[in-house]
C-alpha positions, -999 to 999 in steps of 0.1 A, spaced: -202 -31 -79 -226 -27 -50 -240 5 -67 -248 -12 -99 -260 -44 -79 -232 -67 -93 -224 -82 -59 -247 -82 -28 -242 -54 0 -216 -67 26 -199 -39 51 -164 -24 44 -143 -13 71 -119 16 66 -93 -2 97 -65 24 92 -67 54 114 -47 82 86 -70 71 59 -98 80 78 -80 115 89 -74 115 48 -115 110 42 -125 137 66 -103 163 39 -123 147 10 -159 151 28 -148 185 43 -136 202 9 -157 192 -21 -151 224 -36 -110 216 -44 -131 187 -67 -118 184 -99 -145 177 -127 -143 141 -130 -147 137 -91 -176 161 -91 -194 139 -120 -185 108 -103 -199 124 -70 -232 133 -87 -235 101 -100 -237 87 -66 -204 68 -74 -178 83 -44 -175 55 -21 -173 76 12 -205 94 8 -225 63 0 -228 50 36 -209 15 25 -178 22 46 -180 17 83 -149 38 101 -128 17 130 -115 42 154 -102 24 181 -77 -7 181 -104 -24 204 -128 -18 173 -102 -31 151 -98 -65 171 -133 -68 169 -138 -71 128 -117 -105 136 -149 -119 157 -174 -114 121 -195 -136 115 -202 -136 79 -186 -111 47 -170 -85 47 -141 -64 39 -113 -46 61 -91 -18 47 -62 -15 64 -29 3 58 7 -2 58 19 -9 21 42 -36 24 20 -54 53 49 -47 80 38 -28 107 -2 -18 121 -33 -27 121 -30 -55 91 -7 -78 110 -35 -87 133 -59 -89 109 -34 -114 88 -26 -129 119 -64 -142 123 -73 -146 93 -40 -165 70 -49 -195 81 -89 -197 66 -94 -209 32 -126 -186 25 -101 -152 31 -94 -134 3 -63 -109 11 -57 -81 -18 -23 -65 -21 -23 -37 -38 12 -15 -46 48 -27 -46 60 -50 -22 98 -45 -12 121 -75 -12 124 -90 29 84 -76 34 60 -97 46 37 -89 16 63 -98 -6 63 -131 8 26 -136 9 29 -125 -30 57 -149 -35 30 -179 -24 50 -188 8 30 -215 23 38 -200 61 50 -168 74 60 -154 109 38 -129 124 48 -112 161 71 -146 165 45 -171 157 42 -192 127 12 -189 106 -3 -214 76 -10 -192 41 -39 -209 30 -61 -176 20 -63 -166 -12 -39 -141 -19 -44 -115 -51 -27 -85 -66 -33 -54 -79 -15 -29 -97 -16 3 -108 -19 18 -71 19 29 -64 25 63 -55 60 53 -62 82 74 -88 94 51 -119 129 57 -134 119 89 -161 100 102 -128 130 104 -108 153 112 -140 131 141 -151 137 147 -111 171 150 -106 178 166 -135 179 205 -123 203 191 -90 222 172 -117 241 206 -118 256 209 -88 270 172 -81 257 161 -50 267 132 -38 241 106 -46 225 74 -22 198 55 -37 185 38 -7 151 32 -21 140 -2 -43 157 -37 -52 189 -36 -70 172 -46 -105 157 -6 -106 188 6 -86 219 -2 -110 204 7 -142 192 39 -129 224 44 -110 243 36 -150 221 64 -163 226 92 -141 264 84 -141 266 83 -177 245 116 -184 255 133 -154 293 125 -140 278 115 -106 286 80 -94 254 70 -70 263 51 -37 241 20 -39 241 9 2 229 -24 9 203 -30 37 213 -24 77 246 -8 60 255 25 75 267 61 56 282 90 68 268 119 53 
């Protein structure tokens, strides 16, 4: 959007200190580029080598996006908005009208990004109660996560040998039925714990 001058220049922090460990691998090996990366390189199209993203390094730096005046936009990681760098920036920011917050990937049931996706008009963040009145969007599409045939096409070479089978991963809606399959096709009955419950392996 900035490249083809659809929305005016404003900075974008990358507030997450692995993804920038990740970006050095991208700018250090072009060559493991496949073809469509190359083209969108040439094109002036990859985002890291256009100078739009400012890197935050220190949690002192990270603090200090909260004290902007004016745009901008903060990457920060932790998926399900439970632990790092985002809680502070959701901490200071909730509560504004003008913040936009974008969720992107699957938010687990019990998260605190499944509660801002759920429209809860406050949440608790380090103990203290905070008002939801930014604008919260989604996004989809950006799960790393395995779907059912994924983790079916998977299995299917340890089907063999009959381990014994915990699915402590995902809500109970994607957990029975894919628990059903694999006992049907396979003989194994999957162990379905429930949260904080402890197994002996």
């Amino acid at each position: 959007m900035f490249h083809e001058k659809q929305v005016p220049v404003f900075p974008i922090y990358l507030d997450s200190p692995m993804a920038l460990k990740a970006t050095e691998v991208y700018k250090t090996h072009p060559e493991l580029f496949d073809d469509e990366m190359v083209a969108y390189r040439d094109a002036g199209l990859f985002p890291i080598s256009g100078g739009y993203f400012k890197p935050s390094e220190s949690a002192d730096e990270s603090r200090a996006l909260n004290r902007i005046d004016g745009p901008c936009a903060i990457l920060a990681g932790a998926g399900m908005c439970n632990a790092g760098r985002i809680l502070h920036h959701l901490k200071q920011n909730l509560w504004k009208r003008d913040t936009h917050v974008l969720i992107v990937g699957y938010q687990g049931n019990g998260t605190l990004g499944r509660r801002l996706v759920n429209g809860e008009s406050h949440v608790k963040i380090h103990g203290e109660k905070i008002a939801v009145r930014a604008q919260i969007h989604t996004m989809g599409g950006f799960s790393a996560h395995a779907d059912q045939s994924d983790l079916l096409r998977w299995f299917e070479p340890l089907a063999q040998h009959k381990p014994r089978l915990v699915l402590t991963h995902g809500e109970d809606r994607a957990r029975e039925p894919l628990a059903e399959i694999i006992e049907q096709k396979h003989g194994i009955k999957a162990i379905l714990p429930a949260l904080g419950e402890t197994i002996t392996l």
